[in-house]
C-alpha positions in Angstrom: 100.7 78.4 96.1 100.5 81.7 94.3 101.8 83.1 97.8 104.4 80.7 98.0 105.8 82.1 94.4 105.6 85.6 95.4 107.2 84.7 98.4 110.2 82.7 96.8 110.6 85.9 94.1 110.8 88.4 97.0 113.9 86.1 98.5 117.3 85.8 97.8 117.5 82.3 95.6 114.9 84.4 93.9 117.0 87.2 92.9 119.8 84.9 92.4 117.8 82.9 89.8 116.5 86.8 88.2 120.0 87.2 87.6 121.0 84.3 86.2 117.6 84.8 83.7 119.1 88.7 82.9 122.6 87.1 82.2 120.3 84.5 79.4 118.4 88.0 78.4 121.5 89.6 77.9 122.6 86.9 75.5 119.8 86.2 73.6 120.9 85.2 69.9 123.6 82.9 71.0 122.8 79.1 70.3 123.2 78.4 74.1 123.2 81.1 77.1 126.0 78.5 78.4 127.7 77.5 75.8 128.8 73.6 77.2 124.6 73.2 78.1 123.1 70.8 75.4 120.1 71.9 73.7 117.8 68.5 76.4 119.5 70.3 79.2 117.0 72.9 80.6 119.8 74.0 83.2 122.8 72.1 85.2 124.0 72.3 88.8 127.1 71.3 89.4 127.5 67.8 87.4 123.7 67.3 87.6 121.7 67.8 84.5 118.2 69.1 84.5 116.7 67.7 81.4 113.7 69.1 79.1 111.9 65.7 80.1 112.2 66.5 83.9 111.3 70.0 84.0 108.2 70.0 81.4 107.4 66.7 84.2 107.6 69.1 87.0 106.5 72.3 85.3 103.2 70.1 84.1 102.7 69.2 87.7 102.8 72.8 88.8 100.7 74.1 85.8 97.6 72.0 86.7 98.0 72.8 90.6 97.4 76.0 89.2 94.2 75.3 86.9 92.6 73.5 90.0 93.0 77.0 92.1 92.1 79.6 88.9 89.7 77.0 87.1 91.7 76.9 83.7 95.5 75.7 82.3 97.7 79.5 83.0 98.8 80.5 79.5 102.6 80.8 79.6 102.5 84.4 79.8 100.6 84.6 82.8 102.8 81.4 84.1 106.0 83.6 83.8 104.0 86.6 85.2 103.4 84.6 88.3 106.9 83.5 88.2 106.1 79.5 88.0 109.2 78.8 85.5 111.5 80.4 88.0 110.0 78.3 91.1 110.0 74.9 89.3 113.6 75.3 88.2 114.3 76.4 91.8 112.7 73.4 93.6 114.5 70.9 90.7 117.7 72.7 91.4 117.3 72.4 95.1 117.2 68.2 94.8 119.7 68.7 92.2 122.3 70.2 94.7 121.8 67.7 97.6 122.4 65.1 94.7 125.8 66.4 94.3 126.5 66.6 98.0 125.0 63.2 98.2 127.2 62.1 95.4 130.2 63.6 97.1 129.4 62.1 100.3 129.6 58.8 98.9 125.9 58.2 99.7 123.7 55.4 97.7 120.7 52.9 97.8 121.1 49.5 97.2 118.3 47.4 95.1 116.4 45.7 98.1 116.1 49.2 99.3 114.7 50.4 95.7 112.6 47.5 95.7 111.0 47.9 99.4 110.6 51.4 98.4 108.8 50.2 94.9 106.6 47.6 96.3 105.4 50.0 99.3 104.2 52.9 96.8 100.7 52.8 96.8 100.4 53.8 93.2 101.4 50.4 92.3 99.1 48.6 94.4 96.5 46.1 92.8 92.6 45.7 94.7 94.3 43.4 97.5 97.2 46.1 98.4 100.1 44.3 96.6 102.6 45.3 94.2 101.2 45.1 90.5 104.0 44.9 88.3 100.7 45.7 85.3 100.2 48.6 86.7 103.6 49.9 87.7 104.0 49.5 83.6 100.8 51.6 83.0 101.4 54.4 85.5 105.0 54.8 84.6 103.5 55.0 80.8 100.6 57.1 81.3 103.0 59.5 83.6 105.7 59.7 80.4 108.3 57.5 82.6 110.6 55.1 81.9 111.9 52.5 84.4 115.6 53.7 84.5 114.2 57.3 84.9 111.8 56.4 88.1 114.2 54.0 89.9 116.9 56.9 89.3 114.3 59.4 90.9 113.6 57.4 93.8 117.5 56.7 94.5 118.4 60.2 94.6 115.0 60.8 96.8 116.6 58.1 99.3 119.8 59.3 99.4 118.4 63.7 100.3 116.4 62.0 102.9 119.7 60.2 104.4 121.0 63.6 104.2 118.2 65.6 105.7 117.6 63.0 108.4 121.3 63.3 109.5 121.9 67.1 109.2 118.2 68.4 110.4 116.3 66.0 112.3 117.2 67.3 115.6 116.7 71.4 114.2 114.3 73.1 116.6 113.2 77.0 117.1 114.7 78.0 120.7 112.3 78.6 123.4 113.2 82.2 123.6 112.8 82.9 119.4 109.3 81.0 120.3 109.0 83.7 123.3 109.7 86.5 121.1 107.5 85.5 118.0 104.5 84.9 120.5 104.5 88.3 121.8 105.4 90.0 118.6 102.3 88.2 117.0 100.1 88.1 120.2 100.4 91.7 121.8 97.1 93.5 120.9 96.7 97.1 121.6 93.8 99.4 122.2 93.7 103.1 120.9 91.5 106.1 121.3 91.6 108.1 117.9 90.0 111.1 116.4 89.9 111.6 112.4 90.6 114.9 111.1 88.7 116.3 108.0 89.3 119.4 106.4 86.7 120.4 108.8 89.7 121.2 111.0 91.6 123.5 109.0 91.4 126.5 107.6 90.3 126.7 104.0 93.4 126.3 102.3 93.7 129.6 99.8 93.2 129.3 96.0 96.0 129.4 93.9 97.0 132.7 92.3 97.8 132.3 88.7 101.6 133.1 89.4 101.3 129.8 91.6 99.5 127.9 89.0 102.1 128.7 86.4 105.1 128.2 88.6 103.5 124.7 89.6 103.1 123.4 85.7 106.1 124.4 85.2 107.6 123.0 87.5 105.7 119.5 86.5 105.1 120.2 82.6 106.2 116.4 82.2 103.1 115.2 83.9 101.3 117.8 81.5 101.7 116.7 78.0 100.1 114.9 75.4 101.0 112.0 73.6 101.2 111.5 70.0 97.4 110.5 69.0 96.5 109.2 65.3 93.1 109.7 63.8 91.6 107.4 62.1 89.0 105.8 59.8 88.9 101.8 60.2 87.0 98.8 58.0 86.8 95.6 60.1 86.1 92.7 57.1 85.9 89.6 59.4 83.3 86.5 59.3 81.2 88.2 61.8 81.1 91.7 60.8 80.1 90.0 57.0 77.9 88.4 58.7 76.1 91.1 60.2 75.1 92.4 57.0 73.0 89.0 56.0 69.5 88.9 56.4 68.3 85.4 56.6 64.8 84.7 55.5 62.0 83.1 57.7 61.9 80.0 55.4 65.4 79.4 55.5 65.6 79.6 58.8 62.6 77.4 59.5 64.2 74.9 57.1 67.4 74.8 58.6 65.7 74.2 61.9 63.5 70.7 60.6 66.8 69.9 59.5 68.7 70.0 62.4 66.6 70.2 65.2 66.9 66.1 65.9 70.8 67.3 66.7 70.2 70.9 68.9 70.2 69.8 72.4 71.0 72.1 75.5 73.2 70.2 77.6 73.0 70.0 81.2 74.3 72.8 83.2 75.2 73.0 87.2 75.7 75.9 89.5 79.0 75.2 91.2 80.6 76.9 94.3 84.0 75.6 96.6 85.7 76.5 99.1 89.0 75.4 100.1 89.3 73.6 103.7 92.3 73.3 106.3 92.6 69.8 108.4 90.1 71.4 111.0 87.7 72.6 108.6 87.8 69.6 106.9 87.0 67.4 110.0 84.0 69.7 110.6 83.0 69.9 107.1 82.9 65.9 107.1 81.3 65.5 110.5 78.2 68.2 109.5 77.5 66.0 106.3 77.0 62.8 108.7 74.7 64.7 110.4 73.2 66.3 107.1 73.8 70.0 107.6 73.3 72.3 104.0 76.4 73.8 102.7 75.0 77.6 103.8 75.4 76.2 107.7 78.4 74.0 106.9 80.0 78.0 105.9 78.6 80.0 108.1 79.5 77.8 111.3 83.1 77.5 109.9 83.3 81.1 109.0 83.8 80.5 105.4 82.9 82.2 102.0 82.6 79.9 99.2 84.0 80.5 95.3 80.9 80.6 92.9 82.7 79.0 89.4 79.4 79.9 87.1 76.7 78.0 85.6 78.5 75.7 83.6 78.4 72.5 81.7 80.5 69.9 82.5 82.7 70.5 79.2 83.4 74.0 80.3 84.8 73.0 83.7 88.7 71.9 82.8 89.2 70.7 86.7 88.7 67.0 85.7 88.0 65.9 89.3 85.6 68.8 90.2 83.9 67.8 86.6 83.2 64.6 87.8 82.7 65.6 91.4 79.9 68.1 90.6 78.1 66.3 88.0 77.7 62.9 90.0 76.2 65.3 92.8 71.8 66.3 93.4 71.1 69.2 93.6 72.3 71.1 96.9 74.3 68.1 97.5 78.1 68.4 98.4 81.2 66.4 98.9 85.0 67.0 99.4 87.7 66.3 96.6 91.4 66.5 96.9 92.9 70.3 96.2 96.4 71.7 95.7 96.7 72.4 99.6 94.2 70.1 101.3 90.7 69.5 100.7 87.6 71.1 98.4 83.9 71.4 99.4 82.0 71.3 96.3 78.8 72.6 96.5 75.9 72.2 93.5 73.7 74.6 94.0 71.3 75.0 91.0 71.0 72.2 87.8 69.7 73.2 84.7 68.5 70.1 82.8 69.5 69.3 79.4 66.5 69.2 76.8 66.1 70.4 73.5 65.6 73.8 72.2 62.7 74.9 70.6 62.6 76.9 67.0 62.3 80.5 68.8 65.1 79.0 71.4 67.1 78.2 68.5 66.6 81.0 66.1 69.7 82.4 67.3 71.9 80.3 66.5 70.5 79.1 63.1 70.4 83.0 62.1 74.3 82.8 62.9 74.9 79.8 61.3 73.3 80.3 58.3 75.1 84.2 58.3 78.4 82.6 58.9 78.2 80.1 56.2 77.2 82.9 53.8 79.7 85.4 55.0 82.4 82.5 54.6 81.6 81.9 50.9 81.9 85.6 49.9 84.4 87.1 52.2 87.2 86.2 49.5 85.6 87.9 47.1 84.7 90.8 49.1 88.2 90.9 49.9 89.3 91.2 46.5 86.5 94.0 45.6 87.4 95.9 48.7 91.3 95.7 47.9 90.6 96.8 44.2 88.6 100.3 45.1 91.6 100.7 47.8 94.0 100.4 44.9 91.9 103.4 43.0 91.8 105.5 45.6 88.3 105.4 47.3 87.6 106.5 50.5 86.7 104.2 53.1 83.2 105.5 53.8 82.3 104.8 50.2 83.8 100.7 51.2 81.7 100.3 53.6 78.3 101.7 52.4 78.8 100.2 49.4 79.2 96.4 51.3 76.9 97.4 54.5 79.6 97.4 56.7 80.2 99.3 59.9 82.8 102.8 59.9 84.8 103.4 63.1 86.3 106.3 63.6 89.0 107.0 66.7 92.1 108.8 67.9 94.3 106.3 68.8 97.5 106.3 70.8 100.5 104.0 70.6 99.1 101.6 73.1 95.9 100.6 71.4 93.5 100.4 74.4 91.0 102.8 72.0 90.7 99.9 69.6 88.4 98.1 71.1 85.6 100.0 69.5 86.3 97.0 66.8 84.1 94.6 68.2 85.6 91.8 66.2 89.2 92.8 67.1 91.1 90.3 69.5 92.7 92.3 72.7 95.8 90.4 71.7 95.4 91.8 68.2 95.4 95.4 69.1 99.3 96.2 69.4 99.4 94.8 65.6 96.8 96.8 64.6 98.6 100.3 66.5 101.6 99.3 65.2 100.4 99.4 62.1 98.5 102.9 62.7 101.7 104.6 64.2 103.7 103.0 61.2 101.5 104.7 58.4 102.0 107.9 56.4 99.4 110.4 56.1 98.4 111.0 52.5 99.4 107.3 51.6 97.6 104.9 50.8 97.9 102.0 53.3 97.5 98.4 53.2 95.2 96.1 54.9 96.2 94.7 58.1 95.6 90.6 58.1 94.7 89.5 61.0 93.4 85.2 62.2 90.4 83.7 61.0 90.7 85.3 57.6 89.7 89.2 58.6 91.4 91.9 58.2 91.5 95.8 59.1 92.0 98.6 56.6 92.3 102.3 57.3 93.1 105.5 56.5 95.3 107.8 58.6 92.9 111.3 58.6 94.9 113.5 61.1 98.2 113.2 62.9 98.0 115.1 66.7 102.6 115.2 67.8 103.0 115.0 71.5 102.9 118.6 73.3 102.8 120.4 76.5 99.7 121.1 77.6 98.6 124.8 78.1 97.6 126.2 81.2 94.0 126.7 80.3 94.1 123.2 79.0 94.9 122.1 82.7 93.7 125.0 84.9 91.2 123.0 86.2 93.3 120.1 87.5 96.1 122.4 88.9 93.9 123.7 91.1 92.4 120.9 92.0 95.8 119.6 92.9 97.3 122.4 94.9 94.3 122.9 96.9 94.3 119.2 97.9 98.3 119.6 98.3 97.8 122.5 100.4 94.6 120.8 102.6 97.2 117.3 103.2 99.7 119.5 104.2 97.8 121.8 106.9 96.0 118.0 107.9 99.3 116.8 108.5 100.4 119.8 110.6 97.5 119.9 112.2 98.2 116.0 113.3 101.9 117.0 114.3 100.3 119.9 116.4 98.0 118.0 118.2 100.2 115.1 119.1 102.8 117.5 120.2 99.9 118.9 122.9 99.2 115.1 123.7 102.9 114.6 124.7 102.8 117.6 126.9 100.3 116.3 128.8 96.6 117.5 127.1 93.9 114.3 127.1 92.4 113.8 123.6 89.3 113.9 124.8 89.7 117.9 125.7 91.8 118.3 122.4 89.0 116.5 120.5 86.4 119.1 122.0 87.8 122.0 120.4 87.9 120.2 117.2 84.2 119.4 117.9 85.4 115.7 117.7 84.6 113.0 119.7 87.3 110.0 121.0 86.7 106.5 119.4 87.9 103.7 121.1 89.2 100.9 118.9 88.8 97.3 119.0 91.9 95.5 120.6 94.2 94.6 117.3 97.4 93.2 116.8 100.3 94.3 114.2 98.3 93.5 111.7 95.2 95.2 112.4 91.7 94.2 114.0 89.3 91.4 113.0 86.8 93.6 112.1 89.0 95.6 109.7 87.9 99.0 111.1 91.9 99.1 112.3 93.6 98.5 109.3 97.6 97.2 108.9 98.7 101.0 108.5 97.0 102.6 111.5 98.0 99.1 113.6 101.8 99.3 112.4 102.0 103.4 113.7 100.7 102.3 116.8 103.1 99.5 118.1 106.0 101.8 116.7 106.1 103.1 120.4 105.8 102.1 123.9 102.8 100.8 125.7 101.3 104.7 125.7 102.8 105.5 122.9 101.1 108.7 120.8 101.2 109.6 117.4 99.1 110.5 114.0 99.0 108.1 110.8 97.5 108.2 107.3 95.3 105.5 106.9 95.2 103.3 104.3 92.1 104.8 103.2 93.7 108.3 103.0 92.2 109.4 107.0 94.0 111.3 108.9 94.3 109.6 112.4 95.4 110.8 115.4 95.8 108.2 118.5 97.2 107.6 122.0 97.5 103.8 123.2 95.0 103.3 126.2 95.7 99.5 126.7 98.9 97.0 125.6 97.3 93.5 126.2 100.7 91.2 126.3 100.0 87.3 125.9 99.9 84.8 128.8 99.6 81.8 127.4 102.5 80.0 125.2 102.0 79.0 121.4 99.4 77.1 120.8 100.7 73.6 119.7 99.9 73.6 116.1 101.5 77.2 115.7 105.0 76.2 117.9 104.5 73.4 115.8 104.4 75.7 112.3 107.3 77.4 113.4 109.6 74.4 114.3 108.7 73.4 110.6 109.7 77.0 109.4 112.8 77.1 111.8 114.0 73.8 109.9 113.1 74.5 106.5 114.6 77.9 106.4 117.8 76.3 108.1 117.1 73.4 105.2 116.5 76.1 102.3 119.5 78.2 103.3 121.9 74.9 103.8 121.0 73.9 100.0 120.9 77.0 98.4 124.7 77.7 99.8 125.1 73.8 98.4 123.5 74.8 94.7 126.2 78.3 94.6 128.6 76.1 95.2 128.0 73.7 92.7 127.2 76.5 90.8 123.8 76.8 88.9 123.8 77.0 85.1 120.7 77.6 82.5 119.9 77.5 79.4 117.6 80.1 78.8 117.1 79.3 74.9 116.3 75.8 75.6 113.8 77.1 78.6 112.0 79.0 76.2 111.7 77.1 73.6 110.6 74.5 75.7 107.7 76.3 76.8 106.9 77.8 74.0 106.5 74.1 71.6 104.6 72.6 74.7 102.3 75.4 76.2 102.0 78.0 73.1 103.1 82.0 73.4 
């Protein structure tokens, strides 16, 4: 699916939908982006509303398909990274558009049809496949429906498929489009290639220091510093108060006799899955009738199964591969639904659950018992530390005087050298910059809170302004630069030259000779490079940008430089395979299909409320 949604952003809907989200950007501050939108209406299209209720449905929906491929619910940050607001809206929008044309069609669903189409959904089947009006009430409940809201749903379902039947049923790819895809896809080609090192050329001269200085120059902007801050920092936190407690043996034994009835290590399973097609699957389930391992079940299939970890079943937030894995033996395997088809899950190690010993469980008892000290005191400390800051004492004197740990670094405005606090969040460190790049030197500054009580103090000891660098500073790397400017550039001509001599009628081979060189021939690879990956996309695209004996260089996608001549253009006898013809019948239709609606929705005209959208996301799913 993650594909699909970088697919879709790539397209035109996409960027129609990107603008619409710049025009809510734009306006940000206003109660509504569109000011007729109610604050329940995510977005409309034409006179159809998209509600809060139906998008956080969808958007739900889409968020765990999500958690069953990456193993955990996507934060909404990393949602809108991968662009999954933008697609559900898209695919709501979509239905909402044929619902207008629908609507202005004239187009409906009477009851008897509602109710065939209610008492044939298996979801409301009871044990002897009849409708079970129970549990129609419980799924609708447990799903967050109402009644009116699912037999709505389902009517405007009926009434697209009336329309798509009627407008698309009879879509199909011409036989010549099929023609021209299959030898597009199918032609493979064969090359014979040298690669040229700097083996070839002459030693490209060193720069003179005229050059050198004309070249930064030329670049100082790539040259310069940026403004760094040096710093002294006092992380006061649970765990770094913590650290400073030393826990005596008795205590600890103690603690253990006291507890040691509850410490229990809980079971833990090494998990692996891969994801099958239909044909995979059918192979997977006819080697486990014949009890094949999972190792031969992947090998035979060509596969290369995900390892998820040693976990326990808590850690594992796929409820169904839970459940899956931990009602499996050891090296045992079975198949459970996934987002695109089915899942081998694989067990390959258990770790049983038992209960720790003292020595086994002195770690955690000595954190314990360090925590609930450091929790007790860390107010105080907190007070004592803010009162010597208030008169003036140094931070070194802070932290010898409590035992705590002095780090010292020259930060920049984005942060990344905070991470030398080992109790500082990575989400934590632009508010602690901030903070930095914010301060005075010479004044005193004030402790930075920060969650779960801690907080950062420091003192700004040196501010460094942003320069231009020196030459001496960056001799080095100029040098470095222009020689391997100057060695890609005489590589390159040396390429041009030699493919030049191949068009006038030379054979590599002799060319290759001179060069002490030898001809490789390639595997036979398509477009998009050979199986074995020693053609890659690059080198395979240069070579079917000509004729059958077509000659040129390329730079690889590895940085080689390549020069070919085609030997062999291998162009496909056969037609499409079924399933493939049948693929692109499919595509022919649902691009025809996506197109059709999308022209539907810009006529309706699509609306959102970008403030509502937001806010939506941020109540139900967090920042």
């Amino acid at each position: 699916m993650l594909d699909g949604l970088r697919s879709f952003a790539k397209s035109w809907p996409g960027k129609i939908l990107g603008a619409f989200l710049l025009v809510g950007v734009a306006g940000f501050g206003i109660n509504n982006v569109i000011t007729d939108l109610g604050s329940n209406t995510v977005a409309r299209v034409g006179d159809q509303e998209i509600t809060s209720r139906e998008f956080l449905r969808a958007y739900q929906t889409q968020a765990n398909n999500l958690a069953n491929q990456i193993g955990r619910v996507p934060t909404v940050a990393e949602a809108e990274a991968m662009g999954l607001p933008t697609y559900v809206l898209m695919n709501i929008s979509q239905g909402e558009a044929m619902n207008v044309l629908a609507n202005q069609l004239g187009l409906g669903v009477s009851d008897a049809k509602l109710g065939e189409m209610l008492r044939a959904d298996p979801s409301f089947q009871g044990t002897l496949g009849n409708f079970d009006p129970a549990i129609f009430t419980q799924v609708l409940q447990a799903s967050g429906w109402t009644e009116s809201e699912y037999f709505e749903t389902r009517g405007n379902e009926a009434k697209r498929e009336q329309l798509i039947s009627a407008l698309f049923a009879e879509k199909t790819l011409p036989d010549v489009a099929q023609g021209l895809i299959n030898d597009y896809a199918g032609t493979q080609r064969t090359i014979d290639y040298i690669t040229l090192t700097d083996a070839n050329i002459e030693t490209p001269a060193a720069p003179t220091e005229e050059e050198l200085t004309a070249y930064l120059t030329e670049h100082q902007a790539e040259y310069r510093t940026v403004e760094t801050r040096k710093v002294q920092m006092l992380d006061l936190s649970l765990a770094s108060l913590a650290a400073t407690k030393t826990i005596e043996e008795d205590a600890i034994v103690a603690e253990y006799e006291r507890i040691k009835a509850t410490l229990t290590t809980p079971e833990k399973r090494t998990i692996e899955q891969v994801v099958l097609n239909a044909e995979q699957q059918t192979a997977f389930e006819a080697g486990l009738a014949e009890g094949k391992d999972f190792a031969t079940l992947l090998t035979e299939n060509g596969l290369t199964a995900t390892s998820l970890g040693t976990l326990t079943q808590a850690q594992v937030t796929d409820t169904a591969l839970a459940t899956a894995a931990f009602g499996l033996a050891q090296g045992g395997v079975t198949l459970i639904d996934g987002v695109t088809g089915k899942r081998a899950v694989h067990v390959a190690a258990i770790e049983a659950a038992g209960q720790p010993t003292l020595e086994e469980a002195r770690e955690q008892i000595v954190t314990s018992l360090s925590m609930a000290a450091a929790r007790n005191e860390i107010n105080d400390i907190l007070d004592q530390i803010e009162e010597l800051r208030a008169a003036f004492r140094p931070l070194t004197e802070i932290a010898e005087r409590f035992g705590l740990d002095l780090y010292e670094a020259d930060v920049t405005s984005g942060g990344t050298q905070l991470e030398i606090l080992p109790n500082l969040q990575a989400e934590e460190r632009t508010k602690v910059s901030q903070a930095i790049f914010k301060a005075t030197a010479g004044q005193l500054t004030p402790s930075i809170p920060l969650s779960g009580n801690a907080h950062v103090f420091f003192d700004l000891v040196e501010v460094l302004p942003a320069r231009d660098q020196t030459l001496d500073e960056v001799r080095e790397d100029l040098t470095a630069t222009l020689i391997a400017e100057r060695t890609n550039n005489a590589l390159l001509a040396k390429s041009e030259e030699i493919v030049g001599q191949l068009k006038g009628g030379s054979t590599l081979a002799d060319l290759a000779l001179t060069l002490n060189l030898f001809p490789q021939l390639s595997p036979p690879f398509s477009r998009f490079g050979s199986d074995d990956g020693s053609i890659d996309s690059v080198i395979a695209q240069a070579a079917f940008n000509g004729g059958p004996e077509h000659k040129g260089s390329v730079v690889s996608s590895t940085g080689e430089f390549i020069v070919f001549e085609v030997v062999e253009n291998t162009v496909p006898t056969e037609p499409l395979e079924t399933a493939a013809a049948d693929n692109l019948q499919n595509e022919a239709k649902n691009g025809v299909y996506g197109d059709f609606v999308g022209a539907v929705r810009d006529d309706a005209g699509l609306r959102i409320n970008q403030q509502a959208l937001q806010q939506l996301l941020t109540l139900n799913f967090g920042q």
